[in-house]
C-alpha positions in Angstrom: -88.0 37.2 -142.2 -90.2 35.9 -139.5 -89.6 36.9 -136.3 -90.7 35.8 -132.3 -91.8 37.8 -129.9 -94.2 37.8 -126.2 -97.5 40.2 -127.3 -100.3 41.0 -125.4 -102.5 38.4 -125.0 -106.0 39.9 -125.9 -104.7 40.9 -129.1 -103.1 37.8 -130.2 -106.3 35.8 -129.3 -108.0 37.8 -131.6 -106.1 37.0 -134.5 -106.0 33.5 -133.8 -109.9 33.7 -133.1 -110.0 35.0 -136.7 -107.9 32.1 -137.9 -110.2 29.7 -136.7 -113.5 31.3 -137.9 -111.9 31.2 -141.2 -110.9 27.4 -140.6 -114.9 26.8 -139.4 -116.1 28.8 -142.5 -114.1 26.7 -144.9 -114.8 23.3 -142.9 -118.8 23.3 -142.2 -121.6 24.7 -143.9 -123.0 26.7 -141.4 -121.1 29.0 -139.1 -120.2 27.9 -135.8 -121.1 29.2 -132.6 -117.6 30.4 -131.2 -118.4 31.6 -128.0 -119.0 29.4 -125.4 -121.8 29.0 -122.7 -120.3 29.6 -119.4 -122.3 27.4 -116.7 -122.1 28.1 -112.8 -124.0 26.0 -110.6 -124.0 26.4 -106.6 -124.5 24.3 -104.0 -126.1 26.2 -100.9 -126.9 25.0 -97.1 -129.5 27.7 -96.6 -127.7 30.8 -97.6 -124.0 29.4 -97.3 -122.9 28.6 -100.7 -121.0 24.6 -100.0 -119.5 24.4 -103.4 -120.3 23.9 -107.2 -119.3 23.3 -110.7 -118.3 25.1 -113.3 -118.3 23.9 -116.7 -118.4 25.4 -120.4 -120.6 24.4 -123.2 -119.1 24.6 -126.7 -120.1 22.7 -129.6 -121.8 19.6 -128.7 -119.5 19.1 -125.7 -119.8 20.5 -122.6 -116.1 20.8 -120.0 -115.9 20.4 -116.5 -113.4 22.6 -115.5 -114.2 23.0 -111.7 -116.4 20.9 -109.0 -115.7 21.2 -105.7 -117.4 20.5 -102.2 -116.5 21.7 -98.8 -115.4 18.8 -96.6 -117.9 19.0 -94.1 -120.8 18.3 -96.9 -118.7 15.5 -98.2 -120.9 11.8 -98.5 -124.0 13.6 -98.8 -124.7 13.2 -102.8 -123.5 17.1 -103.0 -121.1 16.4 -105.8 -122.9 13.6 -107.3 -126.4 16.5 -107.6 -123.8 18.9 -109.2 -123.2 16.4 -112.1 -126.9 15.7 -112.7 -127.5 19.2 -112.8 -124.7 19.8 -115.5 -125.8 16.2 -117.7 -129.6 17.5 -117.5 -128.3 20.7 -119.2 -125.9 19.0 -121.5 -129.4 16.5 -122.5 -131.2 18.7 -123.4 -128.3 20.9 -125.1 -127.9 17.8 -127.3 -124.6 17.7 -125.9 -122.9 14.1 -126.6 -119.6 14.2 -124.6 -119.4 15.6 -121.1 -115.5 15.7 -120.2 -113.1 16.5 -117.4 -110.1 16.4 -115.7 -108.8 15.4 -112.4 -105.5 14.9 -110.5 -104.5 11.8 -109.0 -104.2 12.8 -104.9 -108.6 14.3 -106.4 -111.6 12.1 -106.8 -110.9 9.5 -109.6 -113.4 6.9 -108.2 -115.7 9.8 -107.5 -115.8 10.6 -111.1 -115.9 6.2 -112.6 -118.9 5.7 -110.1 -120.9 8.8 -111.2 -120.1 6.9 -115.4 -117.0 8.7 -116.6 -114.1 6.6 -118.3 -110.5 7.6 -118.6 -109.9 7.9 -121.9 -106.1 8.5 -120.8 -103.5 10.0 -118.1 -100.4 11.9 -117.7 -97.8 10.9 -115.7 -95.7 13.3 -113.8 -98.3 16.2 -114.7 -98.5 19.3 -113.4 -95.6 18.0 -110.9 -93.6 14.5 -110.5 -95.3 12.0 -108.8 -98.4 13.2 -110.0 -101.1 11.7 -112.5 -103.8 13.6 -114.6 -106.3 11.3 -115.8 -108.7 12.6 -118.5 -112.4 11.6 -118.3 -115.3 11.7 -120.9 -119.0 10.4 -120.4 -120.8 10.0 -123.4 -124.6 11.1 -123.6 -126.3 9.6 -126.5 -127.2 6.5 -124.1 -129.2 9.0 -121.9 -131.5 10.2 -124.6 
């Protein structure tokens, strides 16, 4: 019988990592590359660090996961330098989708001007009255 139960995580990731490798192995003819490339980039006013990214590069596809710049820096092309510096990795990576996510009350337009498209949103999401909209920019244009 098959039972239920909470379990560490670190050791259930690494039987599901296993189940996947074994997915990968029967799907492609090469192995893939599991681990992902973590990227950091700072932003830095002399030596006072103003903000950043922070993405991860797996696959052909690299994931915004943070980009943030403080207020005062704002409408100076900070955020808009961060992305560059994350698409001139991703180029040369042969990376062909950057993607993201933002909240709605975030920087929607930021992300449309700078050549991002919602490819869809989620009301109510991660609290009522919210929206999470979903973004991917594909690279194959800027090769």
């Amino acid at each position: 019988m098959i039972r239920f139960e909470k379990i560490e995580h670190k050791v259930l990731k690494n039987t599901i990592d296993e189940i996947f490798k074994e997915q990968d192995e029967n799907q492609f003819e090469y192995p893939l590359e599991r681990n992902p490339e973590e990227i950091a980039i700072g932003a830095y006013d002399e030596k006072l660090l103003i903000g950043g990214i922070i993405a991860r590069k797996q696959y052909q596809n690299i994931h915004i996961s943070m980009l943030a710049v403080n207020n005062k820096y704002r409408g100076q092309n900070v955020g808009n330098k961060l992305l560059r510096e994350v698409e001139e990795i991703a180029v040369k990576s042969e990376v062909i989708n950057l993607t993201l996510t933002t909240r709605s009350y975030q920087t929607v337009d930021f992300y449309k001007r700078a050549g991002f498209t919602v490819y869809a949103t989620l009301e109510d999401m991660p609290m009522k009255g919210m929206t999470k909209y979903y973004f991917n920019k594909r690279l194959t244009d800027l090769r």
